[in-house]
Structure formats: C-alpha cells, structure tokens
C-alpha positions in Angstrom: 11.2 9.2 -8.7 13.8 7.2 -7.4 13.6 3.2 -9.0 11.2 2.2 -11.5 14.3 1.7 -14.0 14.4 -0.7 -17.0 12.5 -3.6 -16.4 10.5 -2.8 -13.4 7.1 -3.3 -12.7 5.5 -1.0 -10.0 7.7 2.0 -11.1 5.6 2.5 -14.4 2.3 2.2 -12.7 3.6 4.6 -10.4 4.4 6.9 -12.9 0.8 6.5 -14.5 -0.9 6.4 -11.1 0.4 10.1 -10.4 0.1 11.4 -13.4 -3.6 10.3 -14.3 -5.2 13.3 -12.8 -3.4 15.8 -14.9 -1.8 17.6 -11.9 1.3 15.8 -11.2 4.3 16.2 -13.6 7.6 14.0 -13.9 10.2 16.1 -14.0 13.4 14.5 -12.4 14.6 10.8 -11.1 17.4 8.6 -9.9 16.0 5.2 -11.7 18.5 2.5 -11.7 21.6 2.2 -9.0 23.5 2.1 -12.6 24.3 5.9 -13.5 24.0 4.7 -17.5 20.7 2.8 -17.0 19.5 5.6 -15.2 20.2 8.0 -17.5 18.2 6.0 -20.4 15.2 5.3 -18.2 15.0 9.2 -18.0 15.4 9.8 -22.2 12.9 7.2 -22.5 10.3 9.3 -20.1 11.5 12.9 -21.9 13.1 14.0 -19.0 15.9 17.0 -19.3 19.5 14.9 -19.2 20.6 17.5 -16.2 17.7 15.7 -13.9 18.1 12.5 -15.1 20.6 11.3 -12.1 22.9 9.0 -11.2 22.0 8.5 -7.8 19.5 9.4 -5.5 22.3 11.2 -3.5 23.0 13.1 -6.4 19.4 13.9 -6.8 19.0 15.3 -3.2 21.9 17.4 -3.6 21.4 19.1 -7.3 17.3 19.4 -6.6 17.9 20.8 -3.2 20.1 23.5 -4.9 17.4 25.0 -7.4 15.2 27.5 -6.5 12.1 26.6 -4.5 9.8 27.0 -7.4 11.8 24.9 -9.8 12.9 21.6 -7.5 11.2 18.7 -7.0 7.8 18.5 -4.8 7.9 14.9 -3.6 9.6 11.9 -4.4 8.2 8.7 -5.0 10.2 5.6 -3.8 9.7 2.9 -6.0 13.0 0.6 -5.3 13.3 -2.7 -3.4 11.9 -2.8 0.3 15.5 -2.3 1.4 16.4 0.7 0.4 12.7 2.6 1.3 14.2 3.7 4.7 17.6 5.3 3.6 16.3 7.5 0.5 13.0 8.3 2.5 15.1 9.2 5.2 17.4 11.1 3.4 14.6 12.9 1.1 12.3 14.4 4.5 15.7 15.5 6.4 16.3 17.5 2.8 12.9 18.5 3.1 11.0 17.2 0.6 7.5 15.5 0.8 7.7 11.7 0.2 5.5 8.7 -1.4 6.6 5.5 -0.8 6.2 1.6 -2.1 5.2 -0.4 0.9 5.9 -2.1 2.9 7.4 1.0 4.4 11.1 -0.2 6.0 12.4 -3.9 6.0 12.3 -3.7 9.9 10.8 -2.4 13.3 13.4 -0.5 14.3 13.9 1.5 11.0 9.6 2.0 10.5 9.7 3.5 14.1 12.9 5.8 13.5 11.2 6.7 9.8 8.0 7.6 12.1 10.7 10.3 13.9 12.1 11.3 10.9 9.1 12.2 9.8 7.4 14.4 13.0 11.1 16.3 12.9 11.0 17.3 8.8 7.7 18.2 9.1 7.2 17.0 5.8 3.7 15.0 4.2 5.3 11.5 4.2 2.2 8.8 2.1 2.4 5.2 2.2 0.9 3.3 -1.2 -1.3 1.0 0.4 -3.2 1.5 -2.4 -6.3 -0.5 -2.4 -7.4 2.0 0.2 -8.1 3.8 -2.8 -10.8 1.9 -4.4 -13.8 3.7 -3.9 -16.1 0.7 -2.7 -13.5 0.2 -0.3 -13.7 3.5 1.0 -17.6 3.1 1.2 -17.4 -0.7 3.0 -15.3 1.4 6.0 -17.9 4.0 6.4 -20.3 1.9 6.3 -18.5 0.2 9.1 -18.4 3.1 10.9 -21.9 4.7 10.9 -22.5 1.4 12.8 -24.7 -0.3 9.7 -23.4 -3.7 10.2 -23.8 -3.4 13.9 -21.2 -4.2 16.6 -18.5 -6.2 14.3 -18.1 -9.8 14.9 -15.6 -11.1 12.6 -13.7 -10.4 10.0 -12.1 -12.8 6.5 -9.2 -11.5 4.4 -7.1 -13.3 1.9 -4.9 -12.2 -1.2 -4.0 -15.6 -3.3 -1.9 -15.5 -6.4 0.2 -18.2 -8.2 2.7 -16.3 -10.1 5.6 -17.6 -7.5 4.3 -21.7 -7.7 7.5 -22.6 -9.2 11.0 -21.0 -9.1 10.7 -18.1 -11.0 13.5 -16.4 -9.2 16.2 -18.5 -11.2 14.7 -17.8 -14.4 16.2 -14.4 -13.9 12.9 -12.3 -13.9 13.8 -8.9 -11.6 10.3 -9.3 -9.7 10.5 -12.7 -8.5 14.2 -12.2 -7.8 14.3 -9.3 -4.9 11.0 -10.6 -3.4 12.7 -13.5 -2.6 15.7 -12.5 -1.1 15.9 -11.7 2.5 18.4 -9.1 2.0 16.0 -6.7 -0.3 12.7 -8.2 0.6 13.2 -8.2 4.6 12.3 -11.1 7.1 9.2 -12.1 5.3 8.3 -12.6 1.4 4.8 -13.2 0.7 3.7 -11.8 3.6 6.2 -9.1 3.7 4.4 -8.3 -0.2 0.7 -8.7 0.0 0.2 -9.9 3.6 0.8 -6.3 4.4 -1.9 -5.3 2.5 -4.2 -7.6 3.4 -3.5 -6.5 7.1 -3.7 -2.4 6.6 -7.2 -3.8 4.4 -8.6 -4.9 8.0 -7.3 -2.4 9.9 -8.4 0.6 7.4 -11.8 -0.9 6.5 -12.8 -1.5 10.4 -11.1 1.1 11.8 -9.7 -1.3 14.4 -6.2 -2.5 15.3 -5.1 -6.1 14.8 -4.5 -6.9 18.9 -3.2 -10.7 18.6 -2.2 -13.2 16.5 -1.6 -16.8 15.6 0.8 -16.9 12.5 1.6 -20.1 10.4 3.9 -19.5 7.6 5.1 -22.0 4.9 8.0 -22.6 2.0 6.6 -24.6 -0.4 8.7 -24.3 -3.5 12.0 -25.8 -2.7 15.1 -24.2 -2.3 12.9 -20.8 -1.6 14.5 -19.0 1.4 11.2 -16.9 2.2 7.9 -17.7 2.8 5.3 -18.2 0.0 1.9 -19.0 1.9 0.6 -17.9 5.2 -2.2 -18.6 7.4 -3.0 -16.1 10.2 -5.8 -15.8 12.9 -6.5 -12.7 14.1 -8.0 -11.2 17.2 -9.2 -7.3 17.0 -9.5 -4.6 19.2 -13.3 -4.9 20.9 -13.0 -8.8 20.9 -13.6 -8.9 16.9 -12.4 -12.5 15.5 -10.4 -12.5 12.1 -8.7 -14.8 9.6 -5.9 -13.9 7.1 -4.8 -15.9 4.1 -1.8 -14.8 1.5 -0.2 -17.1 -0.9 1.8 -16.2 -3.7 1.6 -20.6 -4.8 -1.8 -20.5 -5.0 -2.2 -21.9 -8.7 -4.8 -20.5 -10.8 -5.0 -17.2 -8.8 -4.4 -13.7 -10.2 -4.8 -11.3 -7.5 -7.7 -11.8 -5.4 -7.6 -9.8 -3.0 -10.9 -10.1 -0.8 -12.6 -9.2 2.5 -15.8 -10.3 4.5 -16.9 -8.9 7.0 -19.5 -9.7 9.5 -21.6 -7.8 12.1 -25.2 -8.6 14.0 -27.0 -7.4 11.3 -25.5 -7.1 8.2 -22.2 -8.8 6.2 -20.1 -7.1 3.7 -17.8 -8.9 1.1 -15.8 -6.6 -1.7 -13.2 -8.2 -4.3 -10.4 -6.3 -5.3 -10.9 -7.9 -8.7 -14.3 -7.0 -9.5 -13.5 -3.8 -7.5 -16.9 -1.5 -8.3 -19.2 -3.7 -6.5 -19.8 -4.2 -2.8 -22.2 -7.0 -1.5 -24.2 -5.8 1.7 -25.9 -9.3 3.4 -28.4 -8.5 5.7 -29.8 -10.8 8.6 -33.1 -10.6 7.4 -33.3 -9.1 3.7 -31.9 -10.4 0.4 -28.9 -9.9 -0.6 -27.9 -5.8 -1.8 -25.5 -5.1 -4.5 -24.0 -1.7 -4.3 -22.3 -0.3 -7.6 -19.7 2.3 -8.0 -21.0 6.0 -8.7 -24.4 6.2 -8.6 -26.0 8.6 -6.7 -26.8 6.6 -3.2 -23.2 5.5 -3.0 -22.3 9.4 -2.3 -25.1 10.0 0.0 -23.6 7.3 2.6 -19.7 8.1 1.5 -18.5 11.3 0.4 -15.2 9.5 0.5 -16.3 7.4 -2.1 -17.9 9.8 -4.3 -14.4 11.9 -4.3 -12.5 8.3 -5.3 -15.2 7.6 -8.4 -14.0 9.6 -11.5 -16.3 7.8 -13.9 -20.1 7.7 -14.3 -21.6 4.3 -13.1 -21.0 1.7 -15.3 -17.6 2.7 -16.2 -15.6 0.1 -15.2 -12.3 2.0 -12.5 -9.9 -0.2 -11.0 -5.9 -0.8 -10.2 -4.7 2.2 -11.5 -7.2 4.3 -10.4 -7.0 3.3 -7.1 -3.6 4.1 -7.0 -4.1 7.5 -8.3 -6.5 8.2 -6.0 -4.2 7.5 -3.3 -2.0 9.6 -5.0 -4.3 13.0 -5.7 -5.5 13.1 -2.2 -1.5 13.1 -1.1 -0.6 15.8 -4.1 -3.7 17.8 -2.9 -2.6 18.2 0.5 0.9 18.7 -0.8 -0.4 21.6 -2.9 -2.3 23.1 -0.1 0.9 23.1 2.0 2.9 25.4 -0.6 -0.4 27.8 -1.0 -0.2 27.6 3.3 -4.0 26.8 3.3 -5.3 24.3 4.9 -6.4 21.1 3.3 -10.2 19.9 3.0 -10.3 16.2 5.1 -11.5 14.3 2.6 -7.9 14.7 1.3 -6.0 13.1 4.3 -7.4 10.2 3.7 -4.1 8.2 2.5 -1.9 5.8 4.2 0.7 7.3 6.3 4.1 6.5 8.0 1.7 5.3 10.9 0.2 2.5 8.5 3.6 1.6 7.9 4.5 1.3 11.5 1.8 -1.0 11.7 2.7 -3.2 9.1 6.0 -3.8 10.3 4.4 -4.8 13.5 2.3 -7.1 12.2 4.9 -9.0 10.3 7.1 -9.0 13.6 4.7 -10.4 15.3 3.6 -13.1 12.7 7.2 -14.5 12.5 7.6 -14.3 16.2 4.4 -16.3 16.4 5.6 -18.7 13.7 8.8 -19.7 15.1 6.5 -20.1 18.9 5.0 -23.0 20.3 2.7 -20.1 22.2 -0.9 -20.3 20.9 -1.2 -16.0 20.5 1.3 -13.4 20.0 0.8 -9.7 20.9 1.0 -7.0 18.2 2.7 -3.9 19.8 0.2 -0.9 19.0 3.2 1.0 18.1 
C-alpha cells in the first residue's frame, strides 16, 4: 500500500476491503511521505520493519529486487488524488499490478497517458469505483441490459452529504483539508470526490456513455476555493435524458448515494444506503421489492450472486462492496501468475478506462460551467 498513514480514512477501509476474503495479505507499504510516520503506521499493522518504507520510490526499488515469489503482487494507492498518476505510473512501468483510489489522475492529460502506461506494462491496472460492487447494483445493470425495463428513457442520480456545510478544512481535520485544495484534489472538489462516482454509477448501471452535458457548479461555504454542490443535466448515448446531483453542504445528509432509472415499462431505484434492496416499478403492476441473496436474484444475475457473501437477510454493505471490487481484481491477478485464464465474472471491476471517463466528465462539467453554451460535449475518450 502506498498512503493510508496515521490519520487517514480510506486507507484503513482499504486495508479491510482486501483483506476480508482471506486471500489477500499486507505485507509491505510506503504510508506517510514522512519516513518516521511511515515506519509506525507499518509496526502498528505487524509489518516486517525491512518493508515498512520510506518512500514509495524506495518501495519500488527494494520490492522489485526480491525474488518473484516473495515481492509484492499489487499495490493499492490510497494517497491524495495528486499523486495517483506518478506512483501508478511508476508501480506498472516496474511491473507490478495496481489498485487505485479514484478519481484516477487529477487531469486529462495524465488519465490518458496512465491509459498508455497501462497497455505498455501489460499489467491488471483496477479502479475503486467501488459501489460497482454492491451486488443489487450489479443486478439493476443486468437487468438493464436483458432489456427488462425496455428502451431507457431517463435516468436520476445524486450523492448528497453535509459533512463539508461549514469550514471544516481550518479545523485542521486531514480529510476535509486535501479535498479542498486544488493542488491535491484537482480542478474540481465535490465533484472531483463523489460526482465521479455518481457518473461511473450511470455509466456502469446502463451500460451507456454520458454524450453531453449542462454543468452548474457552486461554492457555498465562504472562503472555499472548490466547488461543494453541483447540478448536472445529462444527455446519453441513444437519446437517454439524465440528471446528476452532488453536494457535499447538503445538511442532514450522510451518504446517499441513489439512482432511478426509468424505461417504457419498468423503473428501477437502488440506495446505496439501504444497499440490499432494489425497487423494480412497473407500468402496470405494483410495485416489486428485490432483496439481496435469495435464490431469484441469481437466476437473473450471476454477477450478483458472486457479489452476495451472506444468506438473505444478512445485512452487506460499504465494505463489502469494496471487497468485492477487490476479490474480482485479486482473482484475475492470481489467475495471471498461474497463466490461466480468468472466469468473466471476475473482470467485472473498474478499470483505467472508467478512469478515463471520469476525468472527461469533470473536464467537461467545468468547461460547461465557466460557458454561456447551453451543452458541452464529453469526449468518448
């Protein structure tokens, strides 16, 4: 792992997400840009002091030096958005597999050089878009695609929280504090954080590409150099409508992540915060409420059943999801070293061409924002 030092959020549910299955192991990491901090993090998580590093340089070096059945595997890059593209970069040129934090680079130009990076090494390179993961989720887009809903007419997404209403950055808190700085967080803040996700949501659950867009972004909290709310409408490949909502000043909000969507026969609406239930609305038939691992979930998504760990009724949710993104990206790892090829369930993670994506879509979006033009175009890649 590289990041995820003292104090840091998503490193620890990393750690948990991978390990959760029982077939990932921590064995080495560069956690804190501080050689002293770093070293601590790795006491505190029983790593051996020799792979407990100072440096993510370091770590390349000394892991690409043992022999091929002791190094490192993959790396997971847990840092600020800034410095995704250098240690990725510098990770699949040593040849090693990568996971990383999303959104994938801080700009266009370094998600489409990443994208080359990648074809050259060779190397399985993951994105964790990790809602993908939830197995309702996974269920809503086949669904979609056996053509259930009908031809798709529209589609609602929105992720509101309220942690950032005031100024939490100048309280000192690490998390608010590189989100809203352009120079780790990128062009974009709240959409640049959970925008992204509400976009790769769309684009994984319909299996279409966001075409156009109509972006209105907003500071609320004074003195905040990114934005914090952001109102987007969307149009879709095959003439498909949308509407995107992210705010991170949305008082009372958690993290309600939710999508609707709507076709000529049937709707679909899931909530990332009651996660093992999807709603299926048809036209002419009361409303169906799908639960996680029961039997007719895995007849119409095998994708699903492979995501569901627990017997129905068990409750599986943030963590899980990430693990799952996370198992499917280890498995097809593990078939690479035993040079067999992987079943295709397991490809089914985000990958370095999601991350293209979502650095198009927030190019476009602050294009749009700072146009008088009604629509902006989203390169397809």
């Amino acid at each position: 792992m590289v990041g995820g030092g003292p104090g840091a959020f998503i490193g620890d549910v990393h750690r948990r997400a991978a390990c959760l299955h029982g077939d990932v192991e921590l064995v080495a990491g560069a956690f804190s840009t501080s050689p002293t901090r770093s070293r601590r993090k790795g006491r505190e998580l029983g790593l051996l002091r020799a792979r407990s590093y100072a440096s993510y340089q370091e770590m390349v070096k000394r892991e690409q030096a043992l022999p091929g059945g002791e190094r490192i595997d993959f790396v997971s890059i847990v840092t600020p958005n800034h410095e995704h593209f250098p240690i990725a970069k510098l990770f699949l040129e040593a040849g090693f597999h990568v996971i990383c934090d999303k959104p994938m680079t801080v700009s266009v130009t370094e998600a489409r050089e990443l994208k080359r990076v990648v074809r050259r090494a060779r190397r399985v390179f993951a994105l964790t878009h990790n809602y993908t993961g939830y197995p309702m989720v996974k269920l809503a887009r086949d669904l979609v695609l056996a053509g259930d809903l009908g031809p798709l007419r529209k589609v609602v997404v929105e992720y509101p929280q309220g942690w950032l209403a005031t100024r939490l950055e100048k309280t000192g808190m690490k998390q608010a504090e590189w989100r809203t700085d352009p120079r780790r967080s990128g062009g974009s803040g709240c959409m640049g954080d959970i925008g992204t996700h509400a976009e790769n949501l769309v684009e994984y659950v319909t299996g279409l590409r966001i075409v156009q867009l109509c972006a209105d972004l907003t500071t609320f909290v004074r003195g905040r150099r990114l934005d914090d709310d952001g109102n987007v409408l969307l149009r879709l490949q095959k003439g498909v409508g949308g509407v995107l909502h992210a705010s991170q000043v949305s008082v009372g909000e958690d993290n309600a992540l939710a999508i609707r969507l709507y076709g000529e026969r049937k709707g679909l609406e899931w909530h990332q915060e009651t996660p093992n239930v999807l709603q299926v609305k048809p036209a002419a038939g009361p409303l169906e409420v799908w639960r996680r691992g029961h039997p007719y979930v895995a007849e119409r998504s095998a994708a699903a059943a492979r995501a569901s760990s627990l017997p129905a009724g068990h409750p599986e949710a943030f963590l899980d999801a990430f693990a799952n993104v996370y198992r499917n990206v280890s498995d097809v790892i593990r078939a690479r070293l035993a040079r067999t090829s992987p079943d295709p369930l397991m490809l089914d993670y985000p990958t370095v061409d999601d991350g293209l994506r979502g650095m198009l879509f927030i190019d476009a979006l602050l294009a749009s924002a700072r146009s008088r033009a009604k629509w902006t175009r989203v390169p397809a890649r």
